[in-house]
VMD Tcl script that draws the C-alpha trace (Angstrom):
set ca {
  {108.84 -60.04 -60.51}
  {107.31 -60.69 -57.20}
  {104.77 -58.65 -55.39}
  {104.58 -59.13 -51.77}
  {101.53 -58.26 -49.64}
  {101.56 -55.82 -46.76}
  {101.30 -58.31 -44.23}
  {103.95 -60.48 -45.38}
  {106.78 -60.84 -43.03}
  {110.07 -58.79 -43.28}
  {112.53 -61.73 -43.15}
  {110.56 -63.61 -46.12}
  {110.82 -60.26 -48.11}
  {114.37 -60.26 -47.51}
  {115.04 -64.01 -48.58}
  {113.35 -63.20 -51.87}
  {115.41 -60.14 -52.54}
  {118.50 -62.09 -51.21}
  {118.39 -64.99 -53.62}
  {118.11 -62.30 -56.71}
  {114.54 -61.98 -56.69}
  {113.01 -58.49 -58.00}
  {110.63 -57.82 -55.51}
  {108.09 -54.95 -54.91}
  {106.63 -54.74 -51.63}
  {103.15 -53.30 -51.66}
  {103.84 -51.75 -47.90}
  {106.29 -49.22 -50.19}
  {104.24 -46.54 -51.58}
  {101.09 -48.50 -51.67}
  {100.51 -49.17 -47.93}
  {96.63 -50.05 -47.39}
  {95.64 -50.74 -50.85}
  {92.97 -52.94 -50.86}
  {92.75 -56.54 -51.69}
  {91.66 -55.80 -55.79}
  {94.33 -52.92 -56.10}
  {96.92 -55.58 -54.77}
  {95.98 -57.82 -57.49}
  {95.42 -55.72 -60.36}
  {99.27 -54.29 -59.12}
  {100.65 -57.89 -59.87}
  {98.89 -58.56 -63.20}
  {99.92 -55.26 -64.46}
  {103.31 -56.50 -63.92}
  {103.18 -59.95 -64.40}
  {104.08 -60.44 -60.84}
  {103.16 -63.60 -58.71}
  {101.55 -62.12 -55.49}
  {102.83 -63.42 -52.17}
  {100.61 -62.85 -49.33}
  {99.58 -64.49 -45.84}
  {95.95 -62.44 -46.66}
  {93.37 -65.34 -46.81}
  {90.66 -63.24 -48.66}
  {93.26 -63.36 -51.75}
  {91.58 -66.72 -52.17}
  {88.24 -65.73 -51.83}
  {88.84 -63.09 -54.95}
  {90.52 -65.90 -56.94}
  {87.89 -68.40 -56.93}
  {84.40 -66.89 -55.73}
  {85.21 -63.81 -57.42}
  {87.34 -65.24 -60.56}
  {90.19 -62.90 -60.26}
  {92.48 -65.60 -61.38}
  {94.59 -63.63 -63.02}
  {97.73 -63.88 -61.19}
  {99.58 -66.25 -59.83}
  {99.21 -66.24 -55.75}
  {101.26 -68.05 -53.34}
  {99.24 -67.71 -50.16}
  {101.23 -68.49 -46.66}
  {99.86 -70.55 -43.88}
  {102.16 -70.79 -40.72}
  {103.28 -69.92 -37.13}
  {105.69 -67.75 -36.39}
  {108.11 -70.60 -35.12}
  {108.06 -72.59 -38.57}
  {109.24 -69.31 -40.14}
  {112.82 -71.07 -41.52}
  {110.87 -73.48 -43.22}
  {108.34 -71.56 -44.71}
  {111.06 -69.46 -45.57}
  {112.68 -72.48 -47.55}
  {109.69 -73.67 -48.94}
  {108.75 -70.13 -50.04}
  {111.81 -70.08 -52.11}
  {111.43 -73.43 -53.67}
  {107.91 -72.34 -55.02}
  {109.19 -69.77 -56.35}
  {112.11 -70.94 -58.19}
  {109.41 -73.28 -59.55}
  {106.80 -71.26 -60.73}
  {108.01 -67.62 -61.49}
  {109.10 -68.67 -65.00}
  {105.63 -70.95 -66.10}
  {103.26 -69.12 -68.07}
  {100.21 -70.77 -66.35}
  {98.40 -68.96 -62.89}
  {98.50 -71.34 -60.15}
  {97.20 -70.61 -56.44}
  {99.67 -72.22 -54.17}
  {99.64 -73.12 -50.69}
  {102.67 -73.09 -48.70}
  {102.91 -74.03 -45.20}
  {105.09 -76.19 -42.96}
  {104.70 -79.61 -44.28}
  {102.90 -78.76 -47.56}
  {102.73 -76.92 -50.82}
  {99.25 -77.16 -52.25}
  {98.43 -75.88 -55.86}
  {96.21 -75.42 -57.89}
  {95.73 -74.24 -61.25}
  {93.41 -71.60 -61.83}
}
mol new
graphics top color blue
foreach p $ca { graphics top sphere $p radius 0.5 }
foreach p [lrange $ca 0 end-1] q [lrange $ca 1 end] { graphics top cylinder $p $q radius 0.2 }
display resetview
């Protein structure tokens, strides 16, 4: 399962549902949850987290909430097809490894980490 932030953009929501993903989207019934109810949310259900919310990797690593798998988004609105693309491809790699990883998509780069 993925969870998908509040702030994360409609059309990337609907390429993860579109190529089969389950997806909960905090906006639905959960709008304005904070940061920590976001991530307790995904490791309740064993959900990576995708979110464009940079304090997600302040409460992985200062405040060792690594409990989840987060794949954080870094772009402008123009490069949206290929973060799109390179959303997916994360994904496909890393929904089905047991390990937590944060992960850094943007344009030209995926970044991760292990955590």
């Amino acid at each position: 399962m993925i969870i998908t932030d509040e702030n994360l953009h409609g059309a990337l929501v609907k390429a993860l549902i579109e190529s089969g993903y389950e997806v909960k989207p905090v906006a639905l019934g959960n709008y304005g949850a904070t940061d920590e109810v976001v991530i307790s949310m995904a490791y309740e259900e064993s959900a990576i987290l995708v979110t464009e919310d940079k304090d997600f990797g302040e409460l992985v690593f200062a405040h060792q909430m690594a409990k989840v798998t987060v794949v954080f988004l870094r772009y402008r609105q123009v490069e949206l097809p290929v973060i799109k693309q390179n959303l997916l491809r994360v994904v496909l790699e890393y929904a089905h490894l047991d390990g937590r990883f944060f992960v850094v998509v943007t344009s030209t780069k995926i970044r991760v980490r292990t955590i």
